[in-house]
Every structure is written in structure tokens, then in C-alpha cells.
ROVEX-722518 format. One record per residue (C-alpha): y, z, x; residue number from 1; residue in three letters. Coordinates in steps of 0.1 Angstrom, whole numbers, plus 2048, in hexadecimal, padded with zeros to 3 digits. Layout:
<sites>
[[Y; Z; X]; NUM; "ALA"]
...
</sites>
This chain:
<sites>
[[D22; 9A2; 204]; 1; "UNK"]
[[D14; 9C5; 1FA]; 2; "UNK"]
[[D1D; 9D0; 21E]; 3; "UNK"]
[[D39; 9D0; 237]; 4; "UNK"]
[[D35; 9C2; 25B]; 5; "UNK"]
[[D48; 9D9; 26F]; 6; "UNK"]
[[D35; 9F2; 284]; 7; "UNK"]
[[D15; 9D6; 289]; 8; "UNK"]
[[D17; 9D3; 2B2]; 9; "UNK"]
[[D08; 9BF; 2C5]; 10; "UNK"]
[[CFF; 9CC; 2EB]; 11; "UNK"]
[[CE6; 9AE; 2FA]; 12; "UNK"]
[[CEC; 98C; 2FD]; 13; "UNK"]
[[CC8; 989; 2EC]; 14; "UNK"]
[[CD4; 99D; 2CD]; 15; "UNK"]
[[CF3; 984; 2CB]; 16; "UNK"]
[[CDC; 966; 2C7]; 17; "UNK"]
[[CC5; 974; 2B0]; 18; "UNK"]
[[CC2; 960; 291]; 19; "UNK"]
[[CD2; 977; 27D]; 20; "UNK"]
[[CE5; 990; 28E]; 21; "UNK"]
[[CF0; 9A9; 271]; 22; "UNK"]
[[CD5; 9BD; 269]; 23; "UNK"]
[[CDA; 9BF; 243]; 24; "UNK"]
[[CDB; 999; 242]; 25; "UNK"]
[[CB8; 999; 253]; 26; "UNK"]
[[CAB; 9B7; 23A]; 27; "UNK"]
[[CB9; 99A; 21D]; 28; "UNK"]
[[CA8; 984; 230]; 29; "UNK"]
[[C85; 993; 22C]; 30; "UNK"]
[[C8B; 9A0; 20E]; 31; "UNK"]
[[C94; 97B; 1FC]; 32; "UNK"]
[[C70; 96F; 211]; 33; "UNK"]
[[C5D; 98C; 1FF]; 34; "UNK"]
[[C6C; 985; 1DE]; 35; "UNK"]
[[C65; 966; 1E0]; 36; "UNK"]
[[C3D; 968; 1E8]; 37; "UNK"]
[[C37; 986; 1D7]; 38; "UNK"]
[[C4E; 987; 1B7]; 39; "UNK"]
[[C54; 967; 1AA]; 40; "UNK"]
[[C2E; 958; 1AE]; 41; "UNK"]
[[C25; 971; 191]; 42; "UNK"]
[[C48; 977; 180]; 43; "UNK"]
[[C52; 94F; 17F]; 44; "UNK"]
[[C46; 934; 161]; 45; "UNK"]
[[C35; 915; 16A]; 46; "UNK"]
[[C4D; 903; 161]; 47; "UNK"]
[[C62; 910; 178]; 48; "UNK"]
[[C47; 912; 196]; 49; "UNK"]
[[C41; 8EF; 190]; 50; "UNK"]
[[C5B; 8DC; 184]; 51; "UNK"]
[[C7B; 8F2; 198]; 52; "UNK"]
[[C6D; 907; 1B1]; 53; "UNK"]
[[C52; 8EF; 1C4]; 54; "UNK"]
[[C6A; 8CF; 1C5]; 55; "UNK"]
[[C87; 8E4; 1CE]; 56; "UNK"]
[[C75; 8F3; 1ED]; 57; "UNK"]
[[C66; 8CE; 1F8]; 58; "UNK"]
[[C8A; 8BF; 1F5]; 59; "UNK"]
[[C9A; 8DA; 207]; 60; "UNK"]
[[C7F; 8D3; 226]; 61; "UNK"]
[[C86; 8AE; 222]; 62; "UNK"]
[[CAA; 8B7; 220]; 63; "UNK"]
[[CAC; 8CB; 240]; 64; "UNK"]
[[C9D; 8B3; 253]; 65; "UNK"]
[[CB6; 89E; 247]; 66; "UNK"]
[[CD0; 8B6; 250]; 67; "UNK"]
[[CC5; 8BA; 276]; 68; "UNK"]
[[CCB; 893; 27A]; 69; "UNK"]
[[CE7; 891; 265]; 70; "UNK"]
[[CF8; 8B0; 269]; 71; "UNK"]
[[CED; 8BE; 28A]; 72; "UNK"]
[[CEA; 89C; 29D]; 73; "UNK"]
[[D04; 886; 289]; 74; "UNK"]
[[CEB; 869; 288]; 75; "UNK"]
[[CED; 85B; 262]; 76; "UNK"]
[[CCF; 851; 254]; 77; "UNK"]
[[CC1; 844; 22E]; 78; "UNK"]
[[C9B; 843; 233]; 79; "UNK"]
[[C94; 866; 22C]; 80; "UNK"]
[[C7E; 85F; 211]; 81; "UNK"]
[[C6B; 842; 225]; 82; "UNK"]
[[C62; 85C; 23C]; 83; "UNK"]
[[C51; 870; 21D]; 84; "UNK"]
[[C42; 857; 214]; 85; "UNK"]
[[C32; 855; 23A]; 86; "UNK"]
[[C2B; 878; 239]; 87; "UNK"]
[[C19; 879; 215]; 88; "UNK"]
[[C04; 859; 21C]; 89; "UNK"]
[[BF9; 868; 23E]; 90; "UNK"]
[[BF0; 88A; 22C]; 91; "UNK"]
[[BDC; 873; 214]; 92; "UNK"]
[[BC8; 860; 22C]; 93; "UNK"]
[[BC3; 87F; 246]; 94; "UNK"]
[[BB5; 88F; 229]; 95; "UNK"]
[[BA1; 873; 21D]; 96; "UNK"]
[[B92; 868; 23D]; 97; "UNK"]
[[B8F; 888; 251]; 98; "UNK"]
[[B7D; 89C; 235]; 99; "UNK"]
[[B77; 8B8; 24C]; 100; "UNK"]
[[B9F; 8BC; 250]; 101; "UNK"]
[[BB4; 8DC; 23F]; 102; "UNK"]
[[BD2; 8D4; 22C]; 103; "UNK"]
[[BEB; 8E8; 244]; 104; "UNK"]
[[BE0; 8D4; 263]; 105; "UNK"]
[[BDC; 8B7; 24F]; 106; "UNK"]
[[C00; 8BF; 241]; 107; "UNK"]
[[C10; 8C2; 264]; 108; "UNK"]
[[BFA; 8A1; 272]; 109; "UNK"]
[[C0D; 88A; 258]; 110; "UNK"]
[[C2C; 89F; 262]; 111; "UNK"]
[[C29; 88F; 288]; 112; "UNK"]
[[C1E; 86E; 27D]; 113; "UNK"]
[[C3F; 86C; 26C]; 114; "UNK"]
[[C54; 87B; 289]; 115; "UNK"]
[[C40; 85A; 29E]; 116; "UNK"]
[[C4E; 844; 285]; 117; "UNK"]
[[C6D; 858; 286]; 118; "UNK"]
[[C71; 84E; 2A8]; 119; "UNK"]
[[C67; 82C; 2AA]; 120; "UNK"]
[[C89; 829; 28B]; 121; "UNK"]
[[C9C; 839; 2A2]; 122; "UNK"]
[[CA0; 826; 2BE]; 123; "UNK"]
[[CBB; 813; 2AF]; 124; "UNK"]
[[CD1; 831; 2AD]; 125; "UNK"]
[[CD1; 830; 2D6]; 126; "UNK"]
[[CE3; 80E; 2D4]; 127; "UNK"]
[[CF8; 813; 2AF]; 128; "UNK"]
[[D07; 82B; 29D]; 129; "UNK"]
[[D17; 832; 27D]; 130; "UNK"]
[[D15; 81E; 25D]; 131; "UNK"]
[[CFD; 802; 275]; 132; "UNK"]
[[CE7; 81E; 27D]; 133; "UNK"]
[[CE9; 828; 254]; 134; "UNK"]
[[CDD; 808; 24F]; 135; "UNK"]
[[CC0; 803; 269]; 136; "UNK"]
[[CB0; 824; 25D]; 137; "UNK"]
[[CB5; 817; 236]; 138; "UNK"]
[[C9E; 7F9; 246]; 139; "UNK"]
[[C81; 813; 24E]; 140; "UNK"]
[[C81; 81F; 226]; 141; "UNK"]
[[C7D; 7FC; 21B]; 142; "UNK"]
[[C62; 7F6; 237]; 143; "UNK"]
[[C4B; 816; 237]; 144; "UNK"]
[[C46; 811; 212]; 145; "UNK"]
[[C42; 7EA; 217]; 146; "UNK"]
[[C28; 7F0; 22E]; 147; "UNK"]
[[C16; 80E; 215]; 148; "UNK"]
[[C15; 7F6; 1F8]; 149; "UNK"]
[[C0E; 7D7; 20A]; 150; "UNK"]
[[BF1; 7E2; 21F]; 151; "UNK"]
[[BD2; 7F2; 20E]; 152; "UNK"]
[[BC2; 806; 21E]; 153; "UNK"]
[[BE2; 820; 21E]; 154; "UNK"]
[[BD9; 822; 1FE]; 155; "UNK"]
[[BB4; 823; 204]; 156; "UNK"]
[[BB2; 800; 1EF]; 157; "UNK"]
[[BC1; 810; 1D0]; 158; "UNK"]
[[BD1; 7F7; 1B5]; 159; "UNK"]
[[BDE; 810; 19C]; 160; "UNK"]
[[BFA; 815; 1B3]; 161; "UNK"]
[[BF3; 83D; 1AB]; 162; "UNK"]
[[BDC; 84E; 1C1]; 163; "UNK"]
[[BD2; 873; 1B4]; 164; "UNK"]
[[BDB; 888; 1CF]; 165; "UNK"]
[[BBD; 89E; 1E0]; 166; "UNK"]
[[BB8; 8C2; 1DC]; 167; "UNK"]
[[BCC; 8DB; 1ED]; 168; "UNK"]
[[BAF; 8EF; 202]; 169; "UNK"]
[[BB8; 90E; 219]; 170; "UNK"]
[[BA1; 925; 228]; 171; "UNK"]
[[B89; 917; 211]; 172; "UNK"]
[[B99; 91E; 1F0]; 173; "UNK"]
[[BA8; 909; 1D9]; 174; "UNK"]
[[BCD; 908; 1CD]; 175; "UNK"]
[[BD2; 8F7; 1AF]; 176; "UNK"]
[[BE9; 90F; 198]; 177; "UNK"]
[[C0E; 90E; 19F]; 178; "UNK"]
[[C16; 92F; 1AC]; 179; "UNK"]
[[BF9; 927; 1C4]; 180; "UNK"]
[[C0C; 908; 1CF]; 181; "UNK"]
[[C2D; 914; 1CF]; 182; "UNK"]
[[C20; 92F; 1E8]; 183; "UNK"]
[[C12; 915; 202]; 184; "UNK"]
[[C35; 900; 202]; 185; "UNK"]
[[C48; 922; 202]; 186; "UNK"]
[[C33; 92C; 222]; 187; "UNK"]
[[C39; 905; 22F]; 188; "UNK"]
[[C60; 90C; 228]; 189; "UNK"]
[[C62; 930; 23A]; 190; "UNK"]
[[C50; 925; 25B]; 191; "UNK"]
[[C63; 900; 25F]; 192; "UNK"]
[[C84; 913; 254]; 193; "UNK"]
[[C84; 92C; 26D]; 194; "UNK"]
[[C79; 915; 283]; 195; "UNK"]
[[C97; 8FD; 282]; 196; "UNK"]
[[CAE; 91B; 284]; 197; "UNK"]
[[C9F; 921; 2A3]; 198; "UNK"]
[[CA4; 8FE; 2AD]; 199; "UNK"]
[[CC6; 8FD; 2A4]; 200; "UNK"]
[[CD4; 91F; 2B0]; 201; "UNK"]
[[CC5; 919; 2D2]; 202; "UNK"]
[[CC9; 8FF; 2EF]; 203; "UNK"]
[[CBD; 8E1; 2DC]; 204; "UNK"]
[[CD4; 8E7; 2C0]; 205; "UNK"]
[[CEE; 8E4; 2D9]; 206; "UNK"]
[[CE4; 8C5; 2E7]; 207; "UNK"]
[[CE3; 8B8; 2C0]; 208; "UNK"]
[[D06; 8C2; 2BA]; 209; "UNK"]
[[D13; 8B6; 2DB]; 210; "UNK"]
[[D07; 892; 2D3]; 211; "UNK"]
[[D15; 896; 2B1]; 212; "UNK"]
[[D3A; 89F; 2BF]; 213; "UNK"]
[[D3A; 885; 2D9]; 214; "UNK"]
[[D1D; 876; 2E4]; 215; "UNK"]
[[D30; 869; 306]; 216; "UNK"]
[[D3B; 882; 312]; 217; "UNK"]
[[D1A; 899; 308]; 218; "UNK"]
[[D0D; 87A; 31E]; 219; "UNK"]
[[D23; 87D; 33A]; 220; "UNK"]
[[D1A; 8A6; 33F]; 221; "UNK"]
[[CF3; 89A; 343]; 222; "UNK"]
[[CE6; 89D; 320]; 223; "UNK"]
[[CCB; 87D; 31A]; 224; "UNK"]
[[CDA; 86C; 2F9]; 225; "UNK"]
[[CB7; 85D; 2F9]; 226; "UNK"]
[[CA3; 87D; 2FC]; 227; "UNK"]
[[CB9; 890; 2E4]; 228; "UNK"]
[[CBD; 873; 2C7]; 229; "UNK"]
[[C99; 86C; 2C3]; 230; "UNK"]
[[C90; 88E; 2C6]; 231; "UNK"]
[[CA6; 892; 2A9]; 232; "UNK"]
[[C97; 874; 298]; 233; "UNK"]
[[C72; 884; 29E]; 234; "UNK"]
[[C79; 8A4; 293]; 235; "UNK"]
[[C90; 898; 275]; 236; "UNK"]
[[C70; 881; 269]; 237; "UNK"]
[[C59; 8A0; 26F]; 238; "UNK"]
[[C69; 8B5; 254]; 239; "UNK"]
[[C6D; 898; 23B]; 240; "UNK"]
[[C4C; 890; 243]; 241; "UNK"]
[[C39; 8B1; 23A]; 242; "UNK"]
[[C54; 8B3; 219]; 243; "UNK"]
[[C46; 895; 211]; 244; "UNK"]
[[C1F; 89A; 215]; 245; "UNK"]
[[C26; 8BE; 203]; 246; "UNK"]
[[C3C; 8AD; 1EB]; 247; "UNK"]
[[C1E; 895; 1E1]; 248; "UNK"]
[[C03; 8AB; 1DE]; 249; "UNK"]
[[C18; 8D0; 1CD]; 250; "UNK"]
[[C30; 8BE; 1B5]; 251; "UNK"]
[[C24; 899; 1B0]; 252; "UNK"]
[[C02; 8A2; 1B5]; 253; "UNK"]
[[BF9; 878; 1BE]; 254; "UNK"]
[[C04; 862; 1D7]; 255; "UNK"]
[[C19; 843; 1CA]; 256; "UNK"]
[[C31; 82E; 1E4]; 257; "UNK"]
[[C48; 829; 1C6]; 258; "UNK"]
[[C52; 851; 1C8]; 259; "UNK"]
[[C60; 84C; 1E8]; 260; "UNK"]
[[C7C; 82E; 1E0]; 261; "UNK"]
[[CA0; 830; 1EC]; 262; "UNK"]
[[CB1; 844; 1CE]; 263; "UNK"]
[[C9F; 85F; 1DF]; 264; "UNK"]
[[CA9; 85A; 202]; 265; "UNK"]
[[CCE; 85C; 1EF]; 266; "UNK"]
[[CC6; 87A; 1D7]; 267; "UNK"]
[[CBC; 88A; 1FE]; 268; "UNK"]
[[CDE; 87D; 20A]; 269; "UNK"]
[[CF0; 88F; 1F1]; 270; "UNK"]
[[CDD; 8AB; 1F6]; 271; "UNK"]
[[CEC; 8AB; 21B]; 272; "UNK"]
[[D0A; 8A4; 213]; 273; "UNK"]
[[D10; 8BE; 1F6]; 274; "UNK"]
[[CFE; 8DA; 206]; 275; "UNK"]
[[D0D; 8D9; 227]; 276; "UNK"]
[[D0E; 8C5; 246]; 277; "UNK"]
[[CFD; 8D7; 264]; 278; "UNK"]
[[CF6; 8F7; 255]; 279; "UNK"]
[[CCE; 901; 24E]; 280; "UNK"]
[[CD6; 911; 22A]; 281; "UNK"]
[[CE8; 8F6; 21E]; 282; "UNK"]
[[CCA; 8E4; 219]; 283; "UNK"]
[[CBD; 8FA; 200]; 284; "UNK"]
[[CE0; 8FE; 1F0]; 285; "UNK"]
[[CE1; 8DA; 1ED]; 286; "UNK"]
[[CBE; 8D3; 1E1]; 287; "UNK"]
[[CBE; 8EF; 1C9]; 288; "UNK"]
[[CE3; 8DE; 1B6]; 289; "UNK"]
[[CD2; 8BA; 1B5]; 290; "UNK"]
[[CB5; 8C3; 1A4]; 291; "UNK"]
[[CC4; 8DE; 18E]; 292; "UNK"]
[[CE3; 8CA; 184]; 293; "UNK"]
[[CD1; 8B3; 16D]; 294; "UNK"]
[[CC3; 8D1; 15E]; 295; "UNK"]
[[CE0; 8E4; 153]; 296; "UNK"]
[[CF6; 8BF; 149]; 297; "UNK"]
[[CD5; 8BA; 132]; 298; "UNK"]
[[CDC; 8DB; 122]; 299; "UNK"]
[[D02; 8D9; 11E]; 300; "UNK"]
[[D01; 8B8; 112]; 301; "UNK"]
[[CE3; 8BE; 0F7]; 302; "UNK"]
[[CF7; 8DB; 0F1]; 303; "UNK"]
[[D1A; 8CF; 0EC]; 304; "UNK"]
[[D10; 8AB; 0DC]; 305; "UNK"]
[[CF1; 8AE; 0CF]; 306; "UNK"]
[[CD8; 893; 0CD]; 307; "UNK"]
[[CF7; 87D; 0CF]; 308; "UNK"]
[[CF1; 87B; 0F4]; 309; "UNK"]
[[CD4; 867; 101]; 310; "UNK"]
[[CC4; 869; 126]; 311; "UNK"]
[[CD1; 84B; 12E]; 312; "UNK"]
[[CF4; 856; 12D]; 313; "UNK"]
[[CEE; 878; 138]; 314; "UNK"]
[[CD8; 868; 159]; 315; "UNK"]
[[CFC; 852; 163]; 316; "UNK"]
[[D11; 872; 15D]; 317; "UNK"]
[[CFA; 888; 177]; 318; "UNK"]
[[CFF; 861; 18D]; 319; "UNK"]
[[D25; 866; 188]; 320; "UNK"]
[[D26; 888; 194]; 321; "UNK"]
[[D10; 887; 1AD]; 322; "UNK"]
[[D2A; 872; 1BC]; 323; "UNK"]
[[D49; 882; 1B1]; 324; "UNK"]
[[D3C; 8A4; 1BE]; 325; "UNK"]
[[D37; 891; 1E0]; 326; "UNK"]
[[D56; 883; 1E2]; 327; "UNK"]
[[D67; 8A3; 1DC]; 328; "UNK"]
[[D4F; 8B6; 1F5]; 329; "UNK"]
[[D59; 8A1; 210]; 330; "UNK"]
[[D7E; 89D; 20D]; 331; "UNK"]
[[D82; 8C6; 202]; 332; "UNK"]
[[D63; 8D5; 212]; 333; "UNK"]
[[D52; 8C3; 22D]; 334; "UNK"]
[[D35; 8DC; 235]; 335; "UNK"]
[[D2B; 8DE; 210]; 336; "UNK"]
[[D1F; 8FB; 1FA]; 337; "UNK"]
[[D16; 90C; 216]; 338; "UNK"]
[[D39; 912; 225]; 339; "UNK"]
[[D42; 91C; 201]; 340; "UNK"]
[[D2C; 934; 1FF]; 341; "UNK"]
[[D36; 942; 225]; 342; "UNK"]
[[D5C; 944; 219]; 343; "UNK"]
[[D51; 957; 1FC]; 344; "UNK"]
[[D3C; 972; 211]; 345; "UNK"]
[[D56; 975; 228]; 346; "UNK"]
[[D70; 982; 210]; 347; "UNK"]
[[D58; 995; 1FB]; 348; "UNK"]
[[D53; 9A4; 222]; 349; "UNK"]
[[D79; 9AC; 225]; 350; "UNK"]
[[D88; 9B3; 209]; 351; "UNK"]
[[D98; 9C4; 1FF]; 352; "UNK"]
[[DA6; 9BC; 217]; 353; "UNK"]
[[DB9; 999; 221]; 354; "UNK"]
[[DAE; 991; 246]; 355; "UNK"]
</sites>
């Protein structure tokens, strides 16, 4: 990095667990958030507010949450998106039904109406784990959109299939331009993400990672495997949740049950996996390469070949890498791009010196 961290003490036990003890990471810190309300809202294209930005802050929510019971808790799981899907369809109808109801409480309502789905899906993982756990929460994706599309009134009787998503409304004004939008899921990302560093640097972070070592003996020490794995369930399908509902109403702007099908819980797997296992950045670092991956092979291959290339080929290419890159990231690098990235600002730290 740009600074060195010798001579950066730390004297109280509450300065040792602060979130960020350094002081010029925290000054980054603040400086990225400031940046990134004040600057790029009025320096950034639409296209990139709504089409990079927006989806790439809703997937890194989704993807934390992921990341806390993957990564934190060791509990594998595959209905990510089915939990979107509960969290955008409960936005929809709190909205609908409750007219009197803002869109941040309504936001955060659909939020624990997934995490009490969440929970009700994870009471297998008290009794299996593993790849019979992967498979019991891939039965929740096919089963929370089931129940959407088969039942009516989810949809409030809809039969386009496509329901125009309601108006974002806070404090009584409108937003309806993308900066506008970008700067409510930004706020959403900045609160939840500070909040699950919280969560994980403190006591029940601990408990997470001690069922994800060994769950036995974290059991034998007193720790409730039943508390602590549906906690992790509940708060898990609380951040997928809201990245769904915010997800639905920034970037898709309608509420459809066929957005929300199982190539997105895997597209939210990779994002796990390649960003980094049990770290909070990774999510972002591994939301950010899937969606800006198919952008850049669309430009080297239009660029190299031509027209010669269709999307057809290029969309099984991205498919080939995607796994490729996660085979490689898991034999080479478990903990992802964000490890990487660690290495790499730990020499830049010490050199020029070796150690």
C-alpha cells in the first residue's frame, strides 16, 4: 500500500478489535464511502449506474450472505436465489397491500420474511451436512419459486408472468433515475456491510467459525449447533433477501419468478467461491469479476474475431471459464481474490524488503 505499518500501536484491547485497526486503512475506508456517494452519482454514465454498478452492489449483498453460511459457518447451500426471489415478492406485496409502508422498512420486512424461510430450510443442516445439505437447500430454490408461480395471489393474480415493480418512495420523494437508485442500494450495502463485519469480528463470528472447523467439538465446549446453524441460516436469507427485493425494484425494475432460477443460485456460488471463502470483501471482489467478465471476453473477442464470433459461443466460453477459474481457485487459492489481493498488499507493505 501507499503506507507502511510499523509505528501503528495498539494500547487497549478495544482498539485491537476495532474493525479496522490501522488508521490509514479506516481514512481509505471513508474516503472509498465518500467517493462513492458523492463522486460517481454525478461523474458515472447510465449505463454504467444501471447496467454495472446497481447489479454489482445487489449481488455482492446476496453474495455475502452467501459467504456468512458458506464461508463463515461451512454450511453449503444452492438456494440463494430462491431466497431473492422470497425477498423481492415480499417487497412486492408489502408494498402493494400496506400502501402506507416506505420502501426501506418495506425493504428490510421482506428481508426477515426470508430469514423465516431461511430457517424453516435449515433445519436439515442440524441433522446433514455436506453435499446432502447442498442438495436439501437446492430443494428450497425449486420450491419458493414453485410456490410464487403456482399460487396467485403472490403475484397479485398477474398472468403476464411480469409484474412492473412499484415506485421507489423515500421521505416522500421519488427515485426513479439511476444515480438516484444506485444511491439507495449503495446506502443498503454500507449499513448491512459493516454490519456483518461486526458480526463476524465479534463473538458470533466465532461461534460461526467454530461450527465450521468442527462442529463436535464446538458442541462439546457448550456452543448450541442448533442456535448457531439457524441463526446462520436466518441471517444468511436476510441479506439475500433484501438483495433480492433491491435487486427487483433498482436493476430489473419488475418482479418475475423466472429471474430467480438456479443458474443464479450458481452464478452466486461462483461468486463465493472466486471471491473468497469467509472473508467480507471477497464478496464484492467476486461479484464485481462475474459480472464484468462477460464484458471484457465480449470486447476481446469482437475485437480479435470480429463478427466471426456469435453470443452463443462467447456465452459457453464465459460457462467454461467460470469453471476453470474455480477449479484453479480452489486447488491454488482457496480464500479467493481476496487472499490475492492481501498477499499483494503485504509485500507492497514490506518491500523492499523480503520478510
Amino acid at each position: 500500500m501507499y503506507y507502511r505499518q510499523a509505528g501503528t500501536f495498539r494500547t487497549t484491547y478495544s482498539d485491537d478489535m476495532r474493525l479496522l485497526p490501522i488508521r490509514e486503512d479506516r481514512y481509505l475506508l471513508w474516503g472509498l464511502i465518500a467517493v462513492g456517494f458523492f463522486v460517481i452519482p454525478f461523474t458515472a454514465s447510465e449505463y454504467w449506474l444501471s447496467a454495472i454498478l446497481i447489479p454489482w452492489l445487489c449481488f455482492s449483498l446476496v453474495a455475502l450472505g452467501q459467504n456468512i453460511l458458506m464461508g463463515y459457518t461451512g454450511q453449503l447451500s444452492l438456494g440463494s436465489a430462491g431466497f431473492m426471489a422470497a425477498g423481492a415478492f415480499a417487497c412486492y406485496n408489502i408494498l402493494l397491500r400496506i400502501e402506507w409502508m416506505p420502501f426501506i422498512p418495506a425493504v428490510l420486512l421482506s428481508g426477515l420474511i426470508a430469514a423465516a424461510i431461511g430457517i424453516v430450510f435449515g433445519i436439515p443442516s442440524l441433522r446433514v451436512r455436506g453435499l446432502y445439505l447442498m442438495v436439501a437447500t437446492l430443494a428450497s430454490q425449486f420450491f419458493i419459486v414453485w410456490v410464487i408461480d403456482k399460487f396467485g395471489w403472490f403475484k397479485n393474480y398477474d398472468s403476464s408472468g411480469i409484474i412492473t415493480a412499484q415506485d421507489i418512495v423515500i421521505f416522500g420523494k421519488e427515485f426513479t433515475t439511476p444515480a438516484e437508485m444506485y444511491v439507495v442500494v449503495l446506502g443498503f450495502c454500507v449499513v448491512l456491510t459493516w454490519a456483518a463485519m461486526n458480526m463476524a469480528k465479534g463473538s458470533i463470528g466465532r461461534n460461526w467459525q467454530a461450527v465450521r472447523d468442527m462442529d463436535v467439538a464446538a458442541e462439546v465446549m457448550g456452543l448450541s449447533l442448533i442456535r448457531t446453524k439457524l441463526q446462520a441460516f436466518a441471517i444468511s436469507s436476510f441479506y439475500c433477501g433484501v438483495g433480492g427485493a433491491l435487486f427487483a425494484f433498482t436493476y430489473l425494475k419488475s418482479v418475475e419468478p423466472a429471474a430467480f432460477d438456479i443458474t443464479m443460485s450458481f452464478r452466486i456460488l461462483f461468486m463465493v467461491l472466486i471471491g473468497g471463502l469467509g472473508t467480507i470483501i471477497g464478496a464484492y471482489y467476486g461479484a464485481g469479476f462475474i459480472l464484468l467478465l462477460p464484458v471484457f471476453l465480449n470486447i476481446f473477442f469482437h475485437g480479435v474475431f470480429g463478427d466471426a464470433v456469435d453470443a452463443t459461443l462467447t456465452s459457453a466460453l464465459e460457462q467454461v471459464i467460470f469453471g476453470a477459474m474455480i477449479i484453479l481457485f480452489m486447488i491454488y487459492q482457496p480464500l479467493g481474490m481476496a487472499k490475492i489481493f492481501q498477499n499483494f498488499q503485504d509485500r507492497l507493505r514490506k518491500w523492499p524488503f523480503k520478510t
